[in-house]
N, C-alpha and C positions, 0 to 999 in steps of 0.2 A: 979506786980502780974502776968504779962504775961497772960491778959484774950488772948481767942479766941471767938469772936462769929464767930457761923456757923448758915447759914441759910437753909434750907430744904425746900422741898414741900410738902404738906397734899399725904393723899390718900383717896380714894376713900372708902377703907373697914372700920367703923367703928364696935368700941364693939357693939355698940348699934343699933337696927333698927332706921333710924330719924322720929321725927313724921311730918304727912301730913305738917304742917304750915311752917317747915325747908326745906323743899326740894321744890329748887326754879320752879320744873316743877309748881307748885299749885300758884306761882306770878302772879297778872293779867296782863294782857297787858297793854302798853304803855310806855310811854318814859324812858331810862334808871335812870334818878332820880328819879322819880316817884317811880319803881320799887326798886333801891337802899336806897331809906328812909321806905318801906314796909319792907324790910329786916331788914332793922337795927330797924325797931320797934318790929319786929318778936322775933329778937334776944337777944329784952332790954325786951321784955315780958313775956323770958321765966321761969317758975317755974320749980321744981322738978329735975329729974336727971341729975346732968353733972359730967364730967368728968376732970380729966387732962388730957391735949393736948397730953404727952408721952402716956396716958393708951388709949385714946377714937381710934388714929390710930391705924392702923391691918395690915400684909401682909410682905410679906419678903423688899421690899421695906422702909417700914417704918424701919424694925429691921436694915436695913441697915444702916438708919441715925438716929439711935440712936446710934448704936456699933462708929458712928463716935467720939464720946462723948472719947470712951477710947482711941482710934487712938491719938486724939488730946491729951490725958495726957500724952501718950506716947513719944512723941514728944515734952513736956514738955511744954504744955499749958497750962492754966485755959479754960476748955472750957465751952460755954455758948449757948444749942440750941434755934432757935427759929425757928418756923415755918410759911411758908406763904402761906396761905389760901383762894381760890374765896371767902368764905363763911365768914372767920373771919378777915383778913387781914394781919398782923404780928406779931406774938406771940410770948412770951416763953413760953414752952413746959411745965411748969409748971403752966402755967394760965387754970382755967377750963372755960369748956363751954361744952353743951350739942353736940351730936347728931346732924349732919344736911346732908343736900344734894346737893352739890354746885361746878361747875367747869369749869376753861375756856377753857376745852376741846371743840371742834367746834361740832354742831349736838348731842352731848348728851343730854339725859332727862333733866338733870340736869343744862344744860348750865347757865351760866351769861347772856354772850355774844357772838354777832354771827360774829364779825369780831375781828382782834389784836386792831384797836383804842377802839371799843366799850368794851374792856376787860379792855385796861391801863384806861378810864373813868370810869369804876367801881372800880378796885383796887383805885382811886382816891378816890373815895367814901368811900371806907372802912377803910380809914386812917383815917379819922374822928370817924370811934367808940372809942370808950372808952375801955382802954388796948389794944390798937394798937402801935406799936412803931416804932419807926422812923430810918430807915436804916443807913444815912450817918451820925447820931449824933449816935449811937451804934458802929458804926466802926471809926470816931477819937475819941469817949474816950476811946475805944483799943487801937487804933494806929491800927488797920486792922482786916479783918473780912475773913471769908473764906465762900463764896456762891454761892450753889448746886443748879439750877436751869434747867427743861427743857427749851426748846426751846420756848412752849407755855406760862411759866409764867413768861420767861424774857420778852416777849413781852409785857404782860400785866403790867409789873414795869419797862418800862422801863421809868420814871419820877426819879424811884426811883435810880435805877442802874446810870443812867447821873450822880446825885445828889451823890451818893458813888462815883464816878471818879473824882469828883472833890476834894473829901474830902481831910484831911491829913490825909490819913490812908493807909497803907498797903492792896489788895486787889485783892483775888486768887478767880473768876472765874470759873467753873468747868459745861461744857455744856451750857448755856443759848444761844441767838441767833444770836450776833454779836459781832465784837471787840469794845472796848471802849481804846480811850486814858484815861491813870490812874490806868485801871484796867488791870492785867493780866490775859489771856483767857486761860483757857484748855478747847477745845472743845470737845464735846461727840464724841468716836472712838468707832466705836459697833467690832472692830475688834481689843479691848483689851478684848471684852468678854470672851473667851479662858480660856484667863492668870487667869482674874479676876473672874470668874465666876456668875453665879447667870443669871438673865434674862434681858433685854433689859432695862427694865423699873427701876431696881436697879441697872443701869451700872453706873451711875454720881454719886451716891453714894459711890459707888465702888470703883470708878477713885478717891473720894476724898481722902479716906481712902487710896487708895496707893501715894498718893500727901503726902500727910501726912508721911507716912511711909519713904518718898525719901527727907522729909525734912530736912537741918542742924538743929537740936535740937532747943528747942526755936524761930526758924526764919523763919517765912511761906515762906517769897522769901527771895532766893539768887541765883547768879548766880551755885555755885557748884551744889545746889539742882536742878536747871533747868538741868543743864547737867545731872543729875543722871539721872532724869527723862525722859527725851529726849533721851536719850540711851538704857532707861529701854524700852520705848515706843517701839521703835525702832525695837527693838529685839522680842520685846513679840506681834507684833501686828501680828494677822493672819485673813485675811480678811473670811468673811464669805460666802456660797454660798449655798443659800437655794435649795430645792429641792421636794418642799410641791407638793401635790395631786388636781388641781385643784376638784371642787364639785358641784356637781348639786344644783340645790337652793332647793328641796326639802330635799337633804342630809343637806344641812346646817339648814332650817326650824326645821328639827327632833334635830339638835345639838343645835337648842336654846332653844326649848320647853324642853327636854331635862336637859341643864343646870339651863335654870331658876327655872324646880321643883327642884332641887338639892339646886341650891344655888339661892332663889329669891333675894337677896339683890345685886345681881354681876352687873356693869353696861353693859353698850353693849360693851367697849370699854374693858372692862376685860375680854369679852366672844368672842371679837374679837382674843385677845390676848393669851386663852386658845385654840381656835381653831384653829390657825397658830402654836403653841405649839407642838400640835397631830400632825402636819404634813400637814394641810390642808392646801389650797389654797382658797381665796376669797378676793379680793377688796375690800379697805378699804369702798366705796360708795353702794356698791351692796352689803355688810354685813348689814350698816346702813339702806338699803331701806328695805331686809327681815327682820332684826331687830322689824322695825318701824310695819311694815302688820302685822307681826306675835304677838306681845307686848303691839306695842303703842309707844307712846314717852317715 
């Protein structure tokens, strides 16, 4: 049948507002299992609205790894997405589940966790919910999997990611945080943005979908298709060089207050991300600190 599973990362924007008891800022304190079984009772207690995994994500990011879906038929796959999630663990996109607020982004409201171990011990956790699925047993009864990750949530799998290297399966990489023998890495290049278009934050996406595209038909790796790509890269990369306005922190205070009546549901890290957008200049530490004065957590 020639599957493909591709794996993706959540985002941040859902359909839906989540309610207080999903968004992990409202967790009590204490020890990460403690806090990890609070969740997953959260999660097994919820009634009423949920969604599919494809409808409940938002944002050109997410469309990006959807549109992966056709790339890959292109190429002459079966493709199969699943999504991986601080909040749900490893999904198909087809599975429902409500609304929530969760992410192992570092110092967000939202956070899990506040370092990379204390991330990859919660993803441990969340592989014991119910409809979670299991990375390297998806990828050899493929025979290979193609997996879209940043940097922060290869860190958090990276139990899982060992565990796919050793599989027998074919296994393409795209951004996450380190090489692995087993697996082949395409590292995130923010100076295919260019070529590829879109924003920072949908560039691994991006990058898959032209992986995809430099594919021999049917065959995630081959050496030919390395070489296309490698050439393609090569030629298309054009380095980047910002040129943002630093900002007074009162200018930046007005651009949160600002954003957040417009869009209260944006995290800080989206608003960080729209602000460097416009042009502006500010520190990812000193956004977080007027963030925090100005908001709250």
């Amino acid at each position: 049948m020639n599957e493909l599973p591709i794996v993706v990362t959540c985002t941040d924007r859902k359909a839906s507002p989540p309610p207080a008891d999903l968004q992990a800022r409202t967790l009590p304190s204490g020890d990460l299992p403690q806090r990890a079984a609070e969740w997953a009772r959260r999660l097994q207690a919820v009634q009423g609205w949920q969604a599919k995994l494809q409808d409940l994500y938002q944002g050109d990011q997410w469309r990006r790894a959807l549109a992966l879906t056709d790339a890959a038929a292109r190429a002459g796959f079966v493709p199969r997405l699943y999504v991986a999630s601080a909040g749900l663990g490893l999904r198909q996109v087809s599975s429902l589940a409500p609304s929530y607020a969760a992410t192992f982004v570092p110092r967000h409201a939202d956070s899990v966790a506040f370092s990379s171990p204390e991330a990859s011990r919660w993803w441990d956790h969340l592989q014991h919910l119910d409809g979670t699925s299991d990375l390297s047993k998806i990828a050899t009864a493929a025979g290979r999997a193609l997996v879209v990750l940043s940097e922060t949530y290869a860190q958090a799998m990276q139990r899982d990611l060992r565990g796919l290297a050793a599989a027998d399966a074919e296994v393409v990489l795209i951004g996450g945080a380190c090489d692995l023998d087993g697996v082949l890495r395409v590292p995130a290049n923010a100076a295919l943005r260019q070529a590829l278009g879109g924003t920072l934050t949908s560039l691994n996406n991006r990058m898959a979908a032209s992986w995809l595209e430099h594919c021999t038909p049917g065959r995630l790796i081959s050496p030919e298709a390395q070489a296309r790509w490698d050439a393609w890269a090569s030629q298309a990369a054009r380095p980047e060089r910002y040129a943002r306005t630093p900002m007074s922190d009162e200018l930046v205070i007005a651009f949160i207050k600002e954003m957040k009546a417009l869009h209260p549901d944006s995290s800080r890290t989206r608003l960080l991300r729209l602000f460097r957008d416009k042009g502006m200049a500010c520190e990812q530490k000193r956004f977080a600190d007027l963030y925090t004065s100005t908001i709250g957590r």
